[in-house]
N, C-alpha and C positions, 0 to 999 in steps of 0.2 A: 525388485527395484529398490532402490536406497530411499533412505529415511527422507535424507536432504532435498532429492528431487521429489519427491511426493509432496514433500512442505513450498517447495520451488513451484510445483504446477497448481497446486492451490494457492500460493501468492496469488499465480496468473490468472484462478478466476476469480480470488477477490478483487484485483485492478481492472477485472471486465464489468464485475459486480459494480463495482465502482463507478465507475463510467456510464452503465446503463442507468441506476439509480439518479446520478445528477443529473444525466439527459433527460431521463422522463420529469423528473420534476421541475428544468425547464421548460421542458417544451408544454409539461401543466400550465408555467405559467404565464410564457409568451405565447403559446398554439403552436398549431403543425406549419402552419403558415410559415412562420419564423425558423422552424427545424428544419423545413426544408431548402430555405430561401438560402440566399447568398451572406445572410444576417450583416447587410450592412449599416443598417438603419439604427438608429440610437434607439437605446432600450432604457426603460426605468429600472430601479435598480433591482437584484434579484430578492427574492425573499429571506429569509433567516435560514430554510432547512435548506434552498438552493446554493446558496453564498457558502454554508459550514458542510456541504455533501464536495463542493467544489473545492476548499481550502484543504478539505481530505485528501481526495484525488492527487493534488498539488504535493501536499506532504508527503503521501506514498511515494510519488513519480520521485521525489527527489533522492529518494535510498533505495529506490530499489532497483536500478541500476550499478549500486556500489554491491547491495546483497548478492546480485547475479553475478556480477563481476568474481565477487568473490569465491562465492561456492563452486562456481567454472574453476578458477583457476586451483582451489583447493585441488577439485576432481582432476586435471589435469598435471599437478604435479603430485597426483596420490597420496593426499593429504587426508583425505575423509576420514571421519573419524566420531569419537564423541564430541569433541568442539563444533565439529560443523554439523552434528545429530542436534545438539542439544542448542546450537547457535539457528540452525533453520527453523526448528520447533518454535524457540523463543519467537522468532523474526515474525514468522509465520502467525502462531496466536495472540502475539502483540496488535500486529495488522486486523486479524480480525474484530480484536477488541475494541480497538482504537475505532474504528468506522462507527459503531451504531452511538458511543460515545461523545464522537464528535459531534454525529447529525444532530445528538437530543440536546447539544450544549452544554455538555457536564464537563466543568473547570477542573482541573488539578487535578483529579484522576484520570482523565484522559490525560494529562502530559505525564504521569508516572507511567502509564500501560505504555505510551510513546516511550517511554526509555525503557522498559523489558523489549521490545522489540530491537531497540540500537543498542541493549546488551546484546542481544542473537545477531547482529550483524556483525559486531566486534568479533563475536569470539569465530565467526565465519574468517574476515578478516585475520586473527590471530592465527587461526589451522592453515592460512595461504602464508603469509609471512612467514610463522615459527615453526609448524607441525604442527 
């Protein structure tokens, strides 16, 4: 299997990792009541770790639909390569870094790991565009 997709399918269970982490720590702090309910009811506001797990979440969702996008189409017109070796790796270990970061509230090193990740997306990006 290629480097790319390996880094591609661990993306997928960091944004599960993801997910499940903000839920339980909702539903920590509204109860199951509320997890399971319709959640239509006005709620107070979330904690610190739930509010910065969830702004995570948000951040990932929002590039990693352009990442997929990319390394598909790289692989599709038989692009792969080091750019997209050394672009999904980036992507990939950025994301991971970026999540425990976020959650404990650590400034300005979490938005530099955020940008080794959107270099790895670029240069995904660059091997579909250029080669």
């Amino acid at each position: 299997m290629k480097l790319e997709f390996i880094m591609l399918g661990a993306t997928l269970a960091l944004a599960l990792a993801n997910i499940l982490w903000a839920g339980s720590v909702r539903t920590k702090q509204y109860g199951r009541d509320w997890n399971m309910g319709a959640r239509d009811e006005k709620m107070p506001p979330l904690n610190p770790l739930a509010g910065r797990l969830l702004r995570a979440q948000a951040n990932l969702f929002e590039t990693l639909p352009l990442f997929i996008a990319a390394l598909l189409g790289a692989a599709y017109l038989d692009r792969l390569g080091w750019k997209t070796e050394v672009g999904a790796s980036l992507y990939f270990l950025g994301r991971l870094v970026y999540l425990p970061l976020y959650a404990a509230g650590v400034p300005k090193l979490r938005t530099l790991i955020f940008g080794v990740a959107l270099a790895g997306l670029i240069l995904c990006w660059w091997a579909l565009m250029f080669g």
